[in-house]
C-alpha positions in Angstrom: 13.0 41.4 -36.5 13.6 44.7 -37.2 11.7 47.3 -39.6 12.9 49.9 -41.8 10.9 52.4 -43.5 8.3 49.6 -45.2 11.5 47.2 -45.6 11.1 44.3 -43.3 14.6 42.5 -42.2 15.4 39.5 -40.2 18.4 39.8 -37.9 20.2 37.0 -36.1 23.1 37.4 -33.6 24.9 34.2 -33.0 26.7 33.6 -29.1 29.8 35.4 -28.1 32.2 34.1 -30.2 36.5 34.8 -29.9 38.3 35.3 -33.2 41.8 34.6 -32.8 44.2 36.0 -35.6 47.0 33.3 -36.4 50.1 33.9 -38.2 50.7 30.9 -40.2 53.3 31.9 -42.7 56.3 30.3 -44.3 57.6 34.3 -43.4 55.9 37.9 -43.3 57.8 40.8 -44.9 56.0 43.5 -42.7 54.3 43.2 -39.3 51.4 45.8 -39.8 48.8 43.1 -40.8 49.3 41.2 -37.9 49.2 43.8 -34.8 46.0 44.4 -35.0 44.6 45.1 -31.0 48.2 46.2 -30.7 48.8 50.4 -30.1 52.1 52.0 -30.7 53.6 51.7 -28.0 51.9 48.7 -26.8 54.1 46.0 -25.4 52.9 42.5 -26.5 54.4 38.8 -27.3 54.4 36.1 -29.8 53.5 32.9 -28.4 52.7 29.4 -29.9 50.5 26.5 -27.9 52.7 23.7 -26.8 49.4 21.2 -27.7 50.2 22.3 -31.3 53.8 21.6 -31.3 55.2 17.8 -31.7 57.8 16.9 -28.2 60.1 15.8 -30.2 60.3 19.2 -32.2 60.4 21.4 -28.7 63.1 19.0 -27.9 65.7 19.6 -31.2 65.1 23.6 -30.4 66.6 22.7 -26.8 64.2 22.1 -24.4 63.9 19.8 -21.8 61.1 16.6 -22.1 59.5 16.5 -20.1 58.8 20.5 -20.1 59.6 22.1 -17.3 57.9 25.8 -16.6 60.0 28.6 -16.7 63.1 26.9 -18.7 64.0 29.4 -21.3 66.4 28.6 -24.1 68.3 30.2 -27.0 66.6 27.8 -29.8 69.3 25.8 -31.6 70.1 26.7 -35.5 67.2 25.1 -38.1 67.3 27.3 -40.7 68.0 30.5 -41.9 66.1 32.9 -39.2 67.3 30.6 -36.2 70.5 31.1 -37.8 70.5 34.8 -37.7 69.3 34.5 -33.7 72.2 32.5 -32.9 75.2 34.2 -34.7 74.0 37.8 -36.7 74.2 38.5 -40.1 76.5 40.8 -42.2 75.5 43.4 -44.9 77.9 43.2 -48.1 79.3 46.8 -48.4 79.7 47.0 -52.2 79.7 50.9 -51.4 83.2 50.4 -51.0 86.1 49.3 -52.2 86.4 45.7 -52.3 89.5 44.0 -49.8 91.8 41.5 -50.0 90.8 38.8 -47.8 92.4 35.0 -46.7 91.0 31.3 -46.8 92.7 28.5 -45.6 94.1 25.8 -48.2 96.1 22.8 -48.7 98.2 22.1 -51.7 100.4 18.9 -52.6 104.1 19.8 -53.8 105.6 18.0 -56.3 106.8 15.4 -54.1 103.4 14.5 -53.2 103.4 16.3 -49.3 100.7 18.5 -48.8 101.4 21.9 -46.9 98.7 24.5 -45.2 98.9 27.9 -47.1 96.6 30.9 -47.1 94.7 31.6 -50.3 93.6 35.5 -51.3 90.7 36.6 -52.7 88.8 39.9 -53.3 85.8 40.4 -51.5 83.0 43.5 -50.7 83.6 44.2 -46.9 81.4 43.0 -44.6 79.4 45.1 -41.8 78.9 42.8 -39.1 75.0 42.5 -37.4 74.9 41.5 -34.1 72.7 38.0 -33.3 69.6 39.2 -31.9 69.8 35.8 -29.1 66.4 35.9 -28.5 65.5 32.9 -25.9 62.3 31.6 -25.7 60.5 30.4 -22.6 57.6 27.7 -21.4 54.9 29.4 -19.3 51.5 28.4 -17.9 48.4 30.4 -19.4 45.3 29.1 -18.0 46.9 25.8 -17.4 48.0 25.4 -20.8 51.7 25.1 -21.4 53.0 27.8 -24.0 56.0 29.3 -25.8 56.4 32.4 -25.3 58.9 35.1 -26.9 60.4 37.9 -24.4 58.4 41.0 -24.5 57.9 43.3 -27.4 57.0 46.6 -27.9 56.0 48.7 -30.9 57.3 51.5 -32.4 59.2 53.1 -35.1 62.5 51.6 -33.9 61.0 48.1 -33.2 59.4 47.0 -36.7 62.9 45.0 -36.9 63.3 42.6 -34.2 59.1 42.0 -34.0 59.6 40.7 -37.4 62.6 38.7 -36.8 61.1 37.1 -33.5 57.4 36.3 -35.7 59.9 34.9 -38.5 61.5 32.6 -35.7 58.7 31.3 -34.3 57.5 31.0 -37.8 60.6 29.0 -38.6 60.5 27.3 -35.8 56.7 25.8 -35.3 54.9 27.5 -38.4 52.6 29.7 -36.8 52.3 32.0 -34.0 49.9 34.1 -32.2 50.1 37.4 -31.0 49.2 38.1 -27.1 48.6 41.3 -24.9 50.7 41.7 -21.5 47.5 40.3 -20.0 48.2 37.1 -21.8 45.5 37.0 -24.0 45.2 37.2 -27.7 45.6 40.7 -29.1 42.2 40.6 -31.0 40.1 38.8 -28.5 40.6 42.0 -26.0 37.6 42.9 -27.4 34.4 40.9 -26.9 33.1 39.8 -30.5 30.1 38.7 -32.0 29.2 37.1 -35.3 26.3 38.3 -37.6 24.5 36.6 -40.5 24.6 39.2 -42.6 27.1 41.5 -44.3 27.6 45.1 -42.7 26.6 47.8 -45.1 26.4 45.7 -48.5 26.8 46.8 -52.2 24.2 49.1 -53.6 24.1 51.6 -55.9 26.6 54.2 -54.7 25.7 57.9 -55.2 28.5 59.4 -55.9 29.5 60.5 -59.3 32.9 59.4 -60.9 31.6 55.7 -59.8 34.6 54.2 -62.5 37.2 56.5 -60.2 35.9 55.1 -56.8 35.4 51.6 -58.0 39.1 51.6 -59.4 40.1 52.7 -55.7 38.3 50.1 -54.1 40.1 47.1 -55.8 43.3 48.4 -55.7 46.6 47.0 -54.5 49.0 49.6 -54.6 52.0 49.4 -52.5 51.6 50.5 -49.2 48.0 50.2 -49.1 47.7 47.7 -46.0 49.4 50.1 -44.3 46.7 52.9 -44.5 44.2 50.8 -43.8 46.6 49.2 -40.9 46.7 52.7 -39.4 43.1 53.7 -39.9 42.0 50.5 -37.7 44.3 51.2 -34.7 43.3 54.8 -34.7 39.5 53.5 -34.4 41.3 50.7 -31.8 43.1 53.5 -29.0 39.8 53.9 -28.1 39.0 51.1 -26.6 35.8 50.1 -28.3 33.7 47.6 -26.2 33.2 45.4 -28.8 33.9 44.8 -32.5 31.3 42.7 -35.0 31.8 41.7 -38.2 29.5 40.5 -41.1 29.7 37.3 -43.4 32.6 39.5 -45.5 34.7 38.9 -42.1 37.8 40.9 -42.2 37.2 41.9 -45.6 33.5 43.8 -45.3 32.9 46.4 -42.8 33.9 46.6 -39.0 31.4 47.9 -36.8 33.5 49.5 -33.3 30.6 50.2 -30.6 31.3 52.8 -28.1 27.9 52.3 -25.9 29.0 54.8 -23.1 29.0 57.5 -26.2 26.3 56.2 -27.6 28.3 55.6 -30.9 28.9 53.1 -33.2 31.7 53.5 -36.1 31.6 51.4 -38.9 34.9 51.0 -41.1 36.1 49.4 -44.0 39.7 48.0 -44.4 39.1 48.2 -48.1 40.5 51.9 -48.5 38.5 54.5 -50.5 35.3 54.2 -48.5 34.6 56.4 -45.9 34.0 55.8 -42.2 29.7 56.1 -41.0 29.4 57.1 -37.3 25.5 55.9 -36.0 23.5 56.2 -32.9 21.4 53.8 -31.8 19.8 51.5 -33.8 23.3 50.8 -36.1 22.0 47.2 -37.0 19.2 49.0 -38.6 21.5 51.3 -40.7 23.9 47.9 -41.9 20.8 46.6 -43.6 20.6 49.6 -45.9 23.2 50.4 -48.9 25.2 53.5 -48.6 23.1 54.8 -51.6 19.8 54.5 -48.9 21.8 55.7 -45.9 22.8 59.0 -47.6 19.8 59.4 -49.1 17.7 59.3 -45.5 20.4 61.1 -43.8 21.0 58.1 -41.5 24.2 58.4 -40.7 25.3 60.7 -37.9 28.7 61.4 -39.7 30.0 60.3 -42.4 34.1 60.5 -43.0 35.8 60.1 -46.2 39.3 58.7 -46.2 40.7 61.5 -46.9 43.4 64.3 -45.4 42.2 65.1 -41.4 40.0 61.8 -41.6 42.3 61.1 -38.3 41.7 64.4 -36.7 37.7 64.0 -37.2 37.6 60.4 -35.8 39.9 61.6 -33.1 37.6 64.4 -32.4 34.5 62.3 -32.4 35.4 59.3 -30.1 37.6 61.8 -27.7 
């Protein structure tokens, strides 16, 4: 039980609880939403339970039943994705000119024998993409048996084959999970802990313009997830201690605590809020709507998403 200026509020935290982020998709288009605990540069894997995957299913990709730790294979062709892994792609070149190209045929004469000719047709050229081959291995984690991709890392150059290898696993056993080099799930890294209520709720908002900020709050403009992508992992490279979320989950506030600092950063992954820094007594503060935390001069610091909102937080949690 907590008190806040004549406003009495019940708190409950609930036991350590581990959130793990599956990917369960028929196929993602871009890999931002689902690196979260993953830095750039960061290496990582994808890496799916063999107690969620039918034998006989491990079995038509190529592996040996009974498993057998350590075998690695080159999956065998299922779809479209596998496909890809096994023999490349090609992108049609209708930049240029098109070519005369060849198919084999067979054609009856007029005597009724058939003879083997070579039949043209136009076509765009074709620039060949090499199969990526990834091979995918069974491993022991915590003597559980898994399947594990080889390793990945992230960067500008990479977005390409971590989507093709989430895509084939996807294709493959329809979900995946994504793991740290210590062999854990990216976003249990960080201790977690459920709470009853939601972090920072709706209030009246003090601002004026309240049709302008509203209309950014709801909005799903293209590229979006990709801000608010990048504003978590800046938060992230800091290694907060642990990360709690209220009953809006993923969707409502993130609170990042930073105990050796003293500092606790809340953040939104709805872009057009701003980011609160507290000290202290933070589960005081999420009671309160931002309307009452501005109004008190609560909040330690308070960041608006906005140009150098990375340089500030930077500067803060340094």
């Amino acid at each position: 039980m907590v008190v806040l200026d004549k406003k009495t509020v019940m708190v409950t935290i609930h036991s350590l609880q581990k959130v793990n982020r599956m990917i369960s998709k028929k196929r993602i288009r871009n890999i931002d939403s689902y690196l979260l605990g993953i830095r750039d540069n960061d290496s990582f894997f994808i890496v799916k339970k063999v107690s969620e995957i039918e034998l006989n299913r491990l079995s038509l990709h190529g592996f040996s039943i009974p498993l057998i730790v350590g075998e690695q294979v080159l999956p065998r062709i299922l779809g479209p994705i596998s496909r890809i892994n096994s023999i490349g792609s090609f992108i049609r070149r209708k930049d240029l000119p098109m070519e005369t190209k060849f198919r084999d045929g067979c054609v009856k004469d007029w005597h009724g024998n058939y003879h083997f000719v070579d039949i043209p047709y136009k076509r765009y050229p074709r620039e060949e993409i090499p199969a990526p081959s990834i091979e995918l291995k069974i491993i022991n984690i915590s003597d559980e048996l898994h399947v594990i991709s080889p390793p990945l890392q992230r960067n500008n150059s990479s977005n390409s084959i971590i989507k093709h290898v989430i895509n084939l696993f996807l294709e493959l056993f329809g979900s995946c999970d994504v793991y740290t080099m210590d062999l854990v799930p990216a976003l249990t890294s960080i201790p977690t802990i459920r709470v009853n209520w939601r972090i920072l709720p709706e209030g009246e908002y003090p601002w004026t313009r309240l049709a302008q900020l509203a209309g950014n709050l709801s909005s799903s403009r293209t590229g979006i997830a990709k801000i608010q992508e990048h504003n978590i992992n800046t938060i992230l490279q800091f290694r907060p201690s642990e990360l709690v979320y209220g009953a809006g989950g993923f969707r409502g506030y993130l609170v990042f605590k930073f105990p050796t600092k003293n500092l606790f950063v809340m953040e939104n992954v709805i872009y057009g809020n701003a980011t609160y820094i507290f000290e202290n007594d933070w589960e005081q503060f999420s009671q309160l709507t931002k309307a009452e935390i501005i109004e008190n001069s609560l909040v330690l610091r308070r960041i608006e998403h906005r140009a150098g909102w990375e340089d500030k937080i930077k500067s803060i949690l340094s």
